[in-house]
C-alpha positions in Angstrom: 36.3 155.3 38.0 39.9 154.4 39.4 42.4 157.1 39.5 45.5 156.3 37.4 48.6 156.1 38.8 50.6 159.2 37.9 54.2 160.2 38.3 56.3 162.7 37.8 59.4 162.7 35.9 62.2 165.5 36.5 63.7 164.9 32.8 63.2 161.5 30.5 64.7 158.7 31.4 67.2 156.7 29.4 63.8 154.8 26.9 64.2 151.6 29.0 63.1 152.9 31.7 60.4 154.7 30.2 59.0 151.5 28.6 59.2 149.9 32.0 56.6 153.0 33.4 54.5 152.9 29.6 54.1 149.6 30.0 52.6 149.8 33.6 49.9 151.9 31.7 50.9 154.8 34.7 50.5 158.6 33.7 53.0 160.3 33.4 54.3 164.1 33.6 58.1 164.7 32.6 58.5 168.5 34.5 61.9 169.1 32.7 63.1 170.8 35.8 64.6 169.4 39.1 63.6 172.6 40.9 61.0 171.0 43.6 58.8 174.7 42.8 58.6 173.8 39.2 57.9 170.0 39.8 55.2 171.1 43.1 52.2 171.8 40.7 52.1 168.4 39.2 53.9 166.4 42.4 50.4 167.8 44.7 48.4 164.8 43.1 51.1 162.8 42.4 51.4 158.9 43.3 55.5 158.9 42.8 58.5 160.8 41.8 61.8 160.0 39.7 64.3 162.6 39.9 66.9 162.7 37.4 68.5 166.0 38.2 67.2 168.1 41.1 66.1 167.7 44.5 63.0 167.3 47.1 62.4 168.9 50.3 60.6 168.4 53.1 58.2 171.4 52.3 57.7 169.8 49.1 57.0 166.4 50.1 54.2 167.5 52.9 52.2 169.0 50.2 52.0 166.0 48.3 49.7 163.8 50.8 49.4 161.0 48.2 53.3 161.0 47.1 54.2 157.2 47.8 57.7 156.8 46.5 60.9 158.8 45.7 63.1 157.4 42.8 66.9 158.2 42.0 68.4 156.9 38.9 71.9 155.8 40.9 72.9 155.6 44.4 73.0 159.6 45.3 70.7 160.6 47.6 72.1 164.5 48.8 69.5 166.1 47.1 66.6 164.2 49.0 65.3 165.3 52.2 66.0 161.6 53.4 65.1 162.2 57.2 61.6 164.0 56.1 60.6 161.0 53.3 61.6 158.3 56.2 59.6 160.7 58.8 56.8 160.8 56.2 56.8 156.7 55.0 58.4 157.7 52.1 60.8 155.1 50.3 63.2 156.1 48.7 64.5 153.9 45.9 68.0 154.2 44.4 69.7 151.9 42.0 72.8 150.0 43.2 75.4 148.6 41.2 73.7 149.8 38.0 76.6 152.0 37.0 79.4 150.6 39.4 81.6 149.7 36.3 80.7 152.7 34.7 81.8 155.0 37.3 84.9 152.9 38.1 86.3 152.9 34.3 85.4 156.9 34.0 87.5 157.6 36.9 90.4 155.2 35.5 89.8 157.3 32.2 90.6 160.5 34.1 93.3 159.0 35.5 94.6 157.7 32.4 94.0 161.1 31.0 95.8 163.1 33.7 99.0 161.1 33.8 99.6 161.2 30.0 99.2 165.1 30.0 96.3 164.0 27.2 94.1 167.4 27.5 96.7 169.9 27.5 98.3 168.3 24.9 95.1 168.2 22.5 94.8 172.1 23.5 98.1 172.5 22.3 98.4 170.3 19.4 95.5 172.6 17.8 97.6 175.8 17.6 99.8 174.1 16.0 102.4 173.3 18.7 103.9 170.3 18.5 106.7 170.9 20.4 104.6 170.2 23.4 105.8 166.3 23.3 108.9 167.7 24.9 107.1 169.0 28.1 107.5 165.9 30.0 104.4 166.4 31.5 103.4 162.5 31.3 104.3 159.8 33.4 103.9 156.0 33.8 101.3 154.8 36.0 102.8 151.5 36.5 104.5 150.9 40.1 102.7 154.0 41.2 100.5 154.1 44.5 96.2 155.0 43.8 94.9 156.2 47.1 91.4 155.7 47.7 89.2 157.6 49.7 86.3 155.5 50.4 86.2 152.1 49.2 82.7 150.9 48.0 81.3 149.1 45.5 82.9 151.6 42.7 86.1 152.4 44.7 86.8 148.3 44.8 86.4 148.0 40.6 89.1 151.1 40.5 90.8 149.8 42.8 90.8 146.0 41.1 91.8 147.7 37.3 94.8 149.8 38.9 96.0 147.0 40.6 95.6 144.9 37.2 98.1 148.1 35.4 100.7 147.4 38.5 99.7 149.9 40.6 100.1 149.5 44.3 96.8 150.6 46.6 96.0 152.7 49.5 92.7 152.6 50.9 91.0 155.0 53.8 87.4 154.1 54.4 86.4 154.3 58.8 83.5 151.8 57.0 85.5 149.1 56.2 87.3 146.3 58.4 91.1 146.6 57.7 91.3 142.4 57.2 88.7 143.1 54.4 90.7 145.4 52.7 94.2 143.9 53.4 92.8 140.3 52.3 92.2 141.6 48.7 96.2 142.5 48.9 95.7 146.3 49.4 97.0 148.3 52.1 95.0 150.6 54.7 95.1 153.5 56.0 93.3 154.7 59.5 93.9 158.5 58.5 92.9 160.5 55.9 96.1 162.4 55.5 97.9 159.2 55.4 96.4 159.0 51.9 97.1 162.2 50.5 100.8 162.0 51.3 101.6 158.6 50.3 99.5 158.2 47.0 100.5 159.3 43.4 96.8 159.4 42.3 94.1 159.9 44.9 90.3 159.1 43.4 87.6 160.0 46.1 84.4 157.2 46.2 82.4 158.5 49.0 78.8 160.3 49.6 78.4 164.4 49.9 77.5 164.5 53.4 78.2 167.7 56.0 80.9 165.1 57.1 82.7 165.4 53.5 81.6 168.9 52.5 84.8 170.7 51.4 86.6 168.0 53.1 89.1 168.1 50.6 90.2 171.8 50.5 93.9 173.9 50.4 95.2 171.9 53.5 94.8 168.7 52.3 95.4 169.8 48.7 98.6 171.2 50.2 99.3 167.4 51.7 99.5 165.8 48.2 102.8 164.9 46.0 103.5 167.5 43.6 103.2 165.4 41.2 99.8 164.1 42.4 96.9 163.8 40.7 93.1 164.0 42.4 90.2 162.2 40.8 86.5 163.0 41.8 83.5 161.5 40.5 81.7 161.1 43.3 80.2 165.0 44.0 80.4 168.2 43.7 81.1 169.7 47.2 83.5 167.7 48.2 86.3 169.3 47.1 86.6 172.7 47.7 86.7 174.0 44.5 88.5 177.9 44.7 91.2 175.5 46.5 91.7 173.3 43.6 92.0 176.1 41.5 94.9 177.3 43.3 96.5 173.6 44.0 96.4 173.7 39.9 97.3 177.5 39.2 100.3 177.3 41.4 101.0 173.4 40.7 101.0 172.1 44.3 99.4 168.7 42.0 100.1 167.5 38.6 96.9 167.8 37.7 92.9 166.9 38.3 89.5 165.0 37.1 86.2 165.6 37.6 83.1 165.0 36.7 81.0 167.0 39.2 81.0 170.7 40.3 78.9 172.2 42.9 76.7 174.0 40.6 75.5 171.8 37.9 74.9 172.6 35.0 78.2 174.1 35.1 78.8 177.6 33.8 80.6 178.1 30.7 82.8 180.9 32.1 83.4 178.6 35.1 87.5 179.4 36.3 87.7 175.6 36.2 88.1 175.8 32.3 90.5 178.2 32.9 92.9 175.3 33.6 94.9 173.2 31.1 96.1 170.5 33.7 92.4 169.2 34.8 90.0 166.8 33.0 86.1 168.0 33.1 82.8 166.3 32.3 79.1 166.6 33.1 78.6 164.0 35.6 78.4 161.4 32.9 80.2 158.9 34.6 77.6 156.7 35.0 75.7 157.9 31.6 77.4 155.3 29.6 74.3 153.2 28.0 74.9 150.1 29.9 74.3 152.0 32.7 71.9 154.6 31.5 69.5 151.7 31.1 70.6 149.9 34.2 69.8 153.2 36.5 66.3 154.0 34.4 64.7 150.4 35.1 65.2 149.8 38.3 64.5 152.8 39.6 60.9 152.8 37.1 60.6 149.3 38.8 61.5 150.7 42.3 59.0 152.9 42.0 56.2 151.2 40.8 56.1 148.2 43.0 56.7 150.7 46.0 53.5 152.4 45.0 51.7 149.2 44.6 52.8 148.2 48.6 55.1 146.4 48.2 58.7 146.3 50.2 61.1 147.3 47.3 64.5 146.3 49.2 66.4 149.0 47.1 65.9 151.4 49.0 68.0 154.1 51.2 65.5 154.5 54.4 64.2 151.1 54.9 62.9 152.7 58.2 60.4 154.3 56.1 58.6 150.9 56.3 58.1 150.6 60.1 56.0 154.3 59.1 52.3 154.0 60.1 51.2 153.9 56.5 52.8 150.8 55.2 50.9 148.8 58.4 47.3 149.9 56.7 
């Protein structure tokens, strides 16, 4: 009798997806852990993996002799061991574009948020001080300049609402051409720094790589407008996060958004909440259910046809095709 295709699921996916992997009449084992020794006992036998939260490593993935594909639910890959899964023939299937507009209005939410003072305000407004209108905290976005750091498919939607509000824009990304960024009326930036001094709002859209790692910390923090605000919801680690809590204690910036820490979940009694002048949320900015059900089937998809042979083109490692295994 025929072995049944089985994979393992670190939490549920959004239903849609789920349908997409009942449907394919797979098994299927949801681990409800991320943590690659929980998920090991069931991955050992396992045709493929979908990782909601959590990560893979290379020790992992060499015990697993019959694990055929990888699947992420978005575009973030930092928690795979990509070299060891192209090394090893391993595809690993993300899901582009999915939550692009998702991500894009969260971080124009946060910015939104930040300039109109809206979260200290609420705090305040529930003791019963209404005198807090008077603070002056809020400002007009209009005429101000966004500065983006990275400009992908998420950074280009910001960057396409802001200017729609009448905000000017400022774009660093070594990636990108500066006629491509020029020609959609923007201006560019070759440095970094450039960014953080000139901008009002600076909204960071690139991957956690050693490269970025803390490459925001208290010098560039420091390099900001006082009345600056810094949006992240791209990843934790990028931002050095004892840093921010200074740049925010001792108002070197306005103010902050995020929706990603380094340790997620994030702890209750983090000194982030300790703040009244930055926005938090739990890396839902592409959990909105368009995108939720955008993310969950293409990456059920991704998986599936991966583990039937075939060439899924959403992947991160194409490479992982030229691997021995996919010439059998």
């Amino acid at each position: 009798m025929e072995k049944k295709v089985k994979i393992v699921i670190s939490h549920r996916l959004h239903d849609a997806g789920m349908k997409v992997l009942e449907d394919a009449g797979v098994d299927i084992v949801i681990t409800d852990s991320g943590e690659p020794k929980d998920m090991l006992p069931e991955l050992r036998d396992a045709d493929g993996v979908i990782i909601r939260i959590g990560s893979i490593d290379r020790v992992t993935m060499e015990q697993c002799p019959n694990l055929k594909a990888i699947g992420r639910p978005g575009v973030g890959v930092d928690d795979v061991d990509v070299t060891a899964a192209t090394e090893l023939g391993i595809p690993v299937v993300i899901a582009p574009g999915a939550n692009t507009r998702s991500v894009a209005e969260h971080a124009m939410a946060m910015m939104f948020a930040c300039a109109k003072d809206l979260i200290r305000s609420d705090r305040e407004m529930r003791k019963g001080n209404f005198a807090i209108r008077s603070s002056y905290k809020a400002y007009e976005l209009r005429g101000r300049t966004l500065g983006l750091i990275g400009s992908g498919a998420i950074g280009s939607v910001f960057a396409e609402m802001a200017a729609g509000i009448g905000m000017k824009v400022l774009v660093y990304d070594p990636y990108v051409p500066a006629e491509r960024i020029e020609a959609r009326g923007y201006g560019y930036r070759t440095e970094m720094e450039d960014i953080l001094r000139e901008a009002d709002v600076v909204s960071i859209h690139t991957p956690l790589t050693e490269a970025t790692r803390n490459m925001i910390g208290e010098a560039q923090l420091r390099m900001m407008k006082s009345d600056g605000i810094l949006i992240n919801c791209a990843r934790g680690g990028i931002v050095d996060e004892e840093a921010l809590g200074r740049a925010l204690d001792e108002n070197w910036i306005h103010s902050a958004g995020t929706d990603v820490v380094v340790h997620e979940p994030i702890d209750p009694n983090d000194p982030i909440f300790a703040h009244d002048n930055i926005v938090v949320s739990p890396h839902m900015a592409g959990q909105t259910r368009e995108a939720a059900v955008g993310v969950a089937t293409l990456a059920a998809e991704g998986v599936l046809a991966v583990i039937r042979g075939e060439k899924w083109a959403k992947v991160c490692n194409p490479k992982a095709y030229e691997h021995a295994r996919w010439n059998a």
